[in-house]
N, C-alpha and C positions, 0 to 999 in steps of 0.2 A: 543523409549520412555521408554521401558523397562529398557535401560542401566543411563538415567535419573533420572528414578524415585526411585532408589537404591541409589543413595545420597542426595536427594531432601526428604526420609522417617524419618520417626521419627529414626528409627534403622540408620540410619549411619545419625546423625547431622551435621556431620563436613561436612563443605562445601568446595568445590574443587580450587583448586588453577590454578592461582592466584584470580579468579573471577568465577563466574558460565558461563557468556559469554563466556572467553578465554578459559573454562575447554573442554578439551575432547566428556565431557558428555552434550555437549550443541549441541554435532553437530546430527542434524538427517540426515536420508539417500535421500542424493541427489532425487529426483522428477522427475525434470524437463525434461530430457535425456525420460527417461518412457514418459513421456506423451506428449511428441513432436513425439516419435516416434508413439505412440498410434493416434496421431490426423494424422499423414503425413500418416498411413495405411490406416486409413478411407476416406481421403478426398487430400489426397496428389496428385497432377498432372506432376511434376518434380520427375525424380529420389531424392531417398533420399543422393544416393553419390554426385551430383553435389549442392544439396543446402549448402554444406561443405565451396565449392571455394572460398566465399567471404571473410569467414569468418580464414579461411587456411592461404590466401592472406594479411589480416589484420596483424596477430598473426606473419607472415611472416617479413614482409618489416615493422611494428611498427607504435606507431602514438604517435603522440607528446603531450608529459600531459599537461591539460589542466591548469589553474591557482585552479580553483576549485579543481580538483583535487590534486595538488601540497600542498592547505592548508590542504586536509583529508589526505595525508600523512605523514606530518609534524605533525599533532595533533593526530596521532598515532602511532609512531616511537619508541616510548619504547614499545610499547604494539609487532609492528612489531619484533622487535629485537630479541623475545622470538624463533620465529621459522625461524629456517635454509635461510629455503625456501622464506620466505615472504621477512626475512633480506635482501636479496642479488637480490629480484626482485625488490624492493620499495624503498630496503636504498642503501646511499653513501658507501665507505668503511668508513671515518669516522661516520658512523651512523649517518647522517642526512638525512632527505630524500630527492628523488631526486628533482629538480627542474622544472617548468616550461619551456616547451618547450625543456624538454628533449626527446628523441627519446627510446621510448619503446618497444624494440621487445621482441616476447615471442616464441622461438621454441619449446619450450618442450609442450604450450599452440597449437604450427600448427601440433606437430604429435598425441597428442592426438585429434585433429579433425581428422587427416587422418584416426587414428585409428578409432574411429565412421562411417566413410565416407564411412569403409571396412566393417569395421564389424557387425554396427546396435547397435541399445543400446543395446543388450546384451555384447559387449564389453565394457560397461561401467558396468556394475552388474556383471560381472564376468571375470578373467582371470586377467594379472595383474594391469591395471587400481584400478580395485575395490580390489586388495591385497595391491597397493599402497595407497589407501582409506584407508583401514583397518590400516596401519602401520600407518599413518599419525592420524588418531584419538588416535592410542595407544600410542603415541609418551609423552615423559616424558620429552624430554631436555625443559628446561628453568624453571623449575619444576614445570609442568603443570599437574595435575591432569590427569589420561590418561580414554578413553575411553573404552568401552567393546563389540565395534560394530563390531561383525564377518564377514568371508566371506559370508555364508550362511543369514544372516541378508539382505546383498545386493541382492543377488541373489532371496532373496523370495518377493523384494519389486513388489508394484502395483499400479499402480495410478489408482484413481478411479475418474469416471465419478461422476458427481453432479449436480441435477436439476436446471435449473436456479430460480432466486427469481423473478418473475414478479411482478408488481403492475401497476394500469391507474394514471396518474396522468395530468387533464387537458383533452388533446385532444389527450394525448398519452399513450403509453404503457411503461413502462421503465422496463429493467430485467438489473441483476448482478449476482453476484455469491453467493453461495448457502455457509450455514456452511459446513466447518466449518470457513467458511470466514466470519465475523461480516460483511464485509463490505457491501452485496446486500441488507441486510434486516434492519441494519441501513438508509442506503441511501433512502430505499422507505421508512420506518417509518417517514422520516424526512419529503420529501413530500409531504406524506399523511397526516399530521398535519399542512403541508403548505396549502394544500386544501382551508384550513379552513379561507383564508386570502386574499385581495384580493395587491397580491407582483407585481403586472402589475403596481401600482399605488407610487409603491415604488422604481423605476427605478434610476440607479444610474445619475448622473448629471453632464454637462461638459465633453460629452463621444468624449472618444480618443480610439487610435488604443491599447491602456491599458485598458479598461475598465468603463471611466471616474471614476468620484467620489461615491460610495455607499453611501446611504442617511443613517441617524442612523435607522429609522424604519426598513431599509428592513435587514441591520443587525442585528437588536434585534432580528427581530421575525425568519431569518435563526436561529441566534443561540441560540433561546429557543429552537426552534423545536429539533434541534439538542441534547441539552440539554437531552429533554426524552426520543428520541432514544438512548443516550450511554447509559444512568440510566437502560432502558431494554438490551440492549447488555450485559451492563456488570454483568448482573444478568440471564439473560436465554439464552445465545449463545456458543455456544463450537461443538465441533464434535456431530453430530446427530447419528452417528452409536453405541455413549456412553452415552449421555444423549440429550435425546429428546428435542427439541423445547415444548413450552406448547398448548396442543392439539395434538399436533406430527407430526407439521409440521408450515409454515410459515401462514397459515393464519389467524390464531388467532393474530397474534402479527399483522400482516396487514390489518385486518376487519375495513371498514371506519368509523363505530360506533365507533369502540376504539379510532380509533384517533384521531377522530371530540373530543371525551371527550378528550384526552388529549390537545387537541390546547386550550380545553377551560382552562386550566391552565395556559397560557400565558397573562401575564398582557401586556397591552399597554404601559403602563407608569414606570415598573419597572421589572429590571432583578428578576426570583426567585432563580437565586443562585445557587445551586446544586439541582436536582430534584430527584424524589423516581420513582422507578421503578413502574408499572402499577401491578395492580392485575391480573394474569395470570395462575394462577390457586393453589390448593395446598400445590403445592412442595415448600417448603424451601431449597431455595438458598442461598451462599451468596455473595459474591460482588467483582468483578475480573475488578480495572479498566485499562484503555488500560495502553500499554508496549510502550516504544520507538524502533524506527527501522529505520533505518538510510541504507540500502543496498540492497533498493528495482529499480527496473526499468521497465518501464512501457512501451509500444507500441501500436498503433492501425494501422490500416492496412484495408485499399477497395480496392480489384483488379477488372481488367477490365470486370470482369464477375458480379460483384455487389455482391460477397461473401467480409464479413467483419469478422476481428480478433479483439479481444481486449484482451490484452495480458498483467499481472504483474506477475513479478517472483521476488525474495528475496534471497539472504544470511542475511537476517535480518538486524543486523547493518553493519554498516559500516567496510568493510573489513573481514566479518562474527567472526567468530570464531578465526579470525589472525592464522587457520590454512591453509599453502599453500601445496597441493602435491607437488611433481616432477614430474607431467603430467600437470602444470603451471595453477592452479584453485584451488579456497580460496572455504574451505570450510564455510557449513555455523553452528550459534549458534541458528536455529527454534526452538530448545527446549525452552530455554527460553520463548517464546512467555506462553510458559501454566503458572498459576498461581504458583509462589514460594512456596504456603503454600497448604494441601487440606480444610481448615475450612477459616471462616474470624473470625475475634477476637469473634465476638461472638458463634463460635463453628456451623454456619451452612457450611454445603457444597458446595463447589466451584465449578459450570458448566465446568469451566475449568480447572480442578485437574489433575495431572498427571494419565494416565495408560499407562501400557503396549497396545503398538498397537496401542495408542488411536494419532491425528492427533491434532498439537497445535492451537489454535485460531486464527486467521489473521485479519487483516484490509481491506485488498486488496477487492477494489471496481472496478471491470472492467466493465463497464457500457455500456449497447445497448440501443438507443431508437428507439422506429416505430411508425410510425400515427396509430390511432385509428380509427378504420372504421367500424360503427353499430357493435362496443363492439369487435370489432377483430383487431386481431395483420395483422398493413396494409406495408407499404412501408418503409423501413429503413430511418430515418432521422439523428441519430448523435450515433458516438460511443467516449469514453472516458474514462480516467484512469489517475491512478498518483502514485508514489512512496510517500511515507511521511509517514509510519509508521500510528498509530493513527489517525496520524490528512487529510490522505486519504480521510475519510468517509467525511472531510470539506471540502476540495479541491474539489471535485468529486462535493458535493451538492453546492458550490457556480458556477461552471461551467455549473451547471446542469441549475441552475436558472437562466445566464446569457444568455442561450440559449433559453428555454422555456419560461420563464417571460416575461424575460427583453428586448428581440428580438436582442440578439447580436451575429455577425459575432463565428466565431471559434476563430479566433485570439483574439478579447476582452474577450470572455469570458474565455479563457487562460489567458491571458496576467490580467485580473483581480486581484485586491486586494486580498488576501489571507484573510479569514477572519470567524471566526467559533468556536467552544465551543464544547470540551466534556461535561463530567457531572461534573462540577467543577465554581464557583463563576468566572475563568477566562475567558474572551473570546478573541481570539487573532485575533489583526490588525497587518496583515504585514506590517512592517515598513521599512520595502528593497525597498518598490515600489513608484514610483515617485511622485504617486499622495496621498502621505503619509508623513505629517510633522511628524517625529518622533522625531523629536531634544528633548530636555530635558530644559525647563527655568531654569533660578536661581529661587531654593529656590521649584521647582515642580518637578510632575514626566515626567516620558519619554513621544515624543507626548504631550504634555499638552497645544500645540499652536494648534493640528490639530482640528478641529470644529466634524469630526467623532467621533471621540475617547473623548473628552470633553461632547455630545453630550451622547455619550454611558456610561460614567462614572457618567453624570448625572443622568441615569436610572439607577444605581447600580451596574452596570457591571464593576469589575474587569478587566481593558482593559492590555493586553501585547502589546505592538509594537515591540517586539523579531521577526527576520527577519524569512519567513517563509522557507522552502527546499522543496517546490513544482515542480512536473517535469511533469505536466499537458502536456496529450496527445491528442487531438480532435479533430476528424473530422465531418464536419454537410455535407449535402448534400441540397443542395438549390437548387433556380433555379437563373437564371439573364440573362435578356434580353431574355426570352423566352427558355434559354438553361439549362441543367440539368449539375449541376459542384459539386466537391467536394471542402469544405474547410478545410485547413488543420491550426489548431492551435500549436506553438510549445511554450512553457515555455521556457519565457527569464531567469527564474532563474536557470537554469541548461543547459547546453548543450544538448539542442534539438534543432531538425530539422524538419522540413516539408516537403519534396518532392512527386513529380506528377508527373504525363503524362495526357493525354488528355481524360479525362475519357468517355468511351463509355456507357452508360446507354442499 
C-alpha cells in the first residue's frame, strides 16, 4: 500500500498508466498462499503436499473454457494484449480471444503448485516465485506504469487473524467477516433493521426450484434495510488496525436500539432514496461508496466431521491487474479497493484513505449461521458466500432471508432473484432470471411489464433490471424424514457446482 499511495498523493498527481487498475501500483501482496497455509497448520488433517494433486492435475491435463468465460476474455482482449504473458495464455495469435470449449492447459500454473507442494508458502514470499512477482509488477512493456513492490516486501508479508462479526438475528446467530471486510457488519446491520419487520409475511410467491416470485414489500424493505447499512459502511468501515470502528469495535454500529431506530426510517409506502449514515459518534468522516469487483470466487465446504469453511478470495476485477507471471497466475489490482482520494469533496476524511501497511476495504461477506439456544451459539445450520464485488453484501442478505424468513431449500434460496440496493435511489432486479420480465415496452423502460419492478417503481425506487453476476455458494443443514442431510445450493448464474457424499452427523 506504501507503493500506492506515492502516486495516489497530492505530490505525484499524475496518475498511472494506462488506468490505476492495469497500473503496476494496484497490485498488493498476494494473501492467500499465507493464510491457507496459516489455517492447514492449525487445523489441517492431510499432508499439505498432497492437497496440491488435484489441483497439479487440473493445471496439467486443462479444462475447456466455459462460454462465460470465453465472453470475459473477449471484453478484455486489449486490456490482455498489454502483457506478454496474459497475451499468449488468453489470446489467439491474431489477438482474439480464445474460444469456447477451447482446451486450456497451464504447465507453468502445475510447477508452480509443485513448487508449493515442496516447499510451503514460504516458496511463494521468497526465492524465485516471489522475484518473478517482483519483476512482473515492475514490468513496463505496454507502457504500463510499473510498481515499487520488493523482494523483501513479500517476504515480510502476514496474514492476520480477524474476529468474526457476530449478531442474533430471529432464532439464530449469524457471524461473517470482520474489517476490514464491510461485508460481516453490513450483512447483520441489515438484519438487525430487518428485526424490526415482520418478512415471514412477505414470502416470495409461485415458489419454484428458482426461488418463486418476490413480492414488492419483501423487496422494499430488504433493500431499505440495505440502504442504511451501506450509508454506515461507507462512512465508518476500513481497516480497524488504522481507523477504528465507532466505539472501537462492532457493537455500537450493531446495538438493537440503533437499529430498531433506523428501521424506523423505513416508509411502507415509499423508497427514501439515498440514506444518511447514523450518528456514531464524533469523528468526521467522509463518504467512500462501494467499488466494483468483478474477480472474486467464493466456496463453502462441511466435511464429514461437521467442521465448516466458508471461504471468498479476489483478484478483484476481472482478470485482476491483466498482470500474468511466468509461474501461470494473474495478479491482482486490491489496491484500488481504497478510496482514490484521502478527503470527500467537502474536505472530510475518508475511513478508507490510503496508508502505508494499511489493508484495502472488501465486500466479501462469508457467512455462518447457528441455532440459538438460551442466547448461545447452538448447532450449525447454513453457511454461505458469493463473489460480486459490492453488491455481495445483497446476494448474501437475499439468501440469507430466503433461508431464514422465507423457509427456503438451499437451492431457492441460491437460485433466487438477485435483488438489493446500496446507498443510492437504485435498487437492482435481476433480470437474467426466469421469473423476471425484463423486456422493455414501446415507448417505456426496461422490465416495465414485470408487476415487481412496476410495483417497486411505484414506491419510488429507481429499479435496474441489469443482469446480476452472483456466484452464490450455500449449504443449509436440515433434516428429512427423520434424517440429518446437507443441502447444497449452487448459482445457475456462473459455473457452480454442488457435490456430496453421505453425510455422517
Amino acid at each position: 500500500t506504501e507503493n500506492y499511495l506515492r502516486w495516489i498523493s497530492a505530490a505525484q498527481p499524475t496518475a498511472p498508466l494506462p488506468n490505476a487498475r492495469a497500473s503496476g501500483r494496484s497490485i498488493g501482496t498476494p494473501g492467500v498462499v499465507h493464510m491457507l497455509a496459516t489455517a492447514h497448520e492449525e487445523q489441517g488433517r492431510l499432508s499439505w503436499k498432497e492437497l496440491f494433486d488435484p489441483a497439479i492435475q487440473i493445471a496439467t491435463d486443462g479444462f475447456k473454457i466455459s462460454p462465460r468465460m470465453a465472453a470475459s476474455i473477449a471484453g478484455s482482449a486489449s486490456s490482455l494484449t498489454r502483457d506478454p504473458d496474459a497475451k499468449a495464455y488468453f489470446l489467439n495469435a491474431d489477438g482474439t480471444g480464445k474460444a469456447a470449449g477451447t482446451l486450456l492447459k497451464s504447465p507453468a500454473l502445475a510447477a508452480t503448485f509443485k513448487t508449493l507442494a515442496e516447499g510451503g508458502a514460504k516458496a511463494f514470499y521468497t526465492g524465485p516465485i516471489a522475484q518473478d512477482i517482483v519483476n512482473k509488477i515492475g514490468d513496463t512493456t505496454g507502457g504500463i506504469t510499473p510498481g515499487l513492490t520488493t523482494l523483501a516486501d513479500l517476504a515480510a508479508y502476514q496474514s492476520k487473524r480477524r474476529d468474526p462479526v457476530c449478531t442474533t438475528y430471529r432464532s439464530y446467530q449469524v457471524c461473517g467477516m470482520g474489517p476490514p471486510s464491510s461485508g460481516g457488519i453490513a450483512v447483520a446491520q441489515t438484519l438487525g433493521i430487518l428485526s424490526s419487520f415482520d418478512l415471514a409475511a412477505q414470502k416470495p410467491t409461485a415458489m419454484d426450484i428458482n426461488g418463486g416470485k418476490p413480492t414488492v414489500m419483501g423487496v422494499h424493505l430488504v433493500s431499505e434495510a440495505q440502504r442504511l447499512a451501506y450509508a454506515d459502511r461507507d462512512k465508518y468501515v476500513a481497516d480497524t488496525d488504522f481507523v477504528p470502528l465507532p466505539g472501537g469495535s462492532p457493537a455500537l454500529m450493531l446495538d438493537k436500539g440503533y437499529l430498531a431506530q433506523r428501521a424506523g426510517l423505513i416508509s411502507l409506502s415509499k423508497s427514501m432514496g439515498t440514506a444518511q449514515p447514523g450518528n456514531l459518534g464524533p469523528t468526521s468522516l467522509g463518504i467512500h461508496p462501494p467499488s466494483p469487483e468483478n474477480g472474486t470466487t467464493h466456496l463453502s465446504v462441511v466435511d464429514a466431521s461437521g467442521n465448516v469453511v466458508t471461504m471468498t478470495t479476489t483478484v478483484e476485477s476481472g482478470f485482476g491487474s491483466f498482470h500474468m507471471t511466468k509461474g501461470g497466475f494473474l495478479l491482482n489490482n486490491q489496491l484500488t479497493d481504497f478510496s482514490a482520494t484521502p478527503t470527500d469533496s467537502a474536505g472530510n476524511v475518508i475511513a478508507n484513505r490510503v496508508a502505508a501497511g494499511k489493508r484495502p476495504r472488501s465486500s466479501m461477506a462469508p457467512t455462518l449461521v447457528f441455532k440459538l439456544v438460551n442466547g448461545e451459539r447452538g448447532d450449525f445450520v447454513m453457511s454461505t458466500g458469493s463473489p460480486g464485488g459490492s453488491t455481495i453484501i445483497q446476494y448474501v442478505g437475499k439468501t440469507l432471508v430466503g433461508v431464514l424468513d422465507w423457509g427456503m431449500d438451499a437451492q431457492q434460496a441460491t437460485s433466487m432473484v438477485d435483488f438489493g440496493a446500496a446507498n443510492s435511489a437504485t435498487t437492482n432486479v435481476g433480470g437474467e432470471h426466469p421469473n423476471i420480465n425484463a423486456t422493455t415496452p414501446s415507448g417505456g423502460l426496461a422490465g416495465g411489464n414485470d408487476p415487481l419492478v412496476t410495483g417497486l417503481r411505484a414506491m419510488g425506487h429507481t429499479v435496474s433490471v441489469s443482469s446480476q453476476s452472483s456466484g452464490i455458494s450455500t449449504i443449509v443443514k436440515t433434516t428429512r424424514s427423520g434424517a440429518t442431510v446437507l443441502e447444497g445450493g449452487a448459482d445457475p448464474r456462473r459455473e457452480n457446482l454442488a457435490l456430496g457424499d453421505t453425510f455422517k452427523p
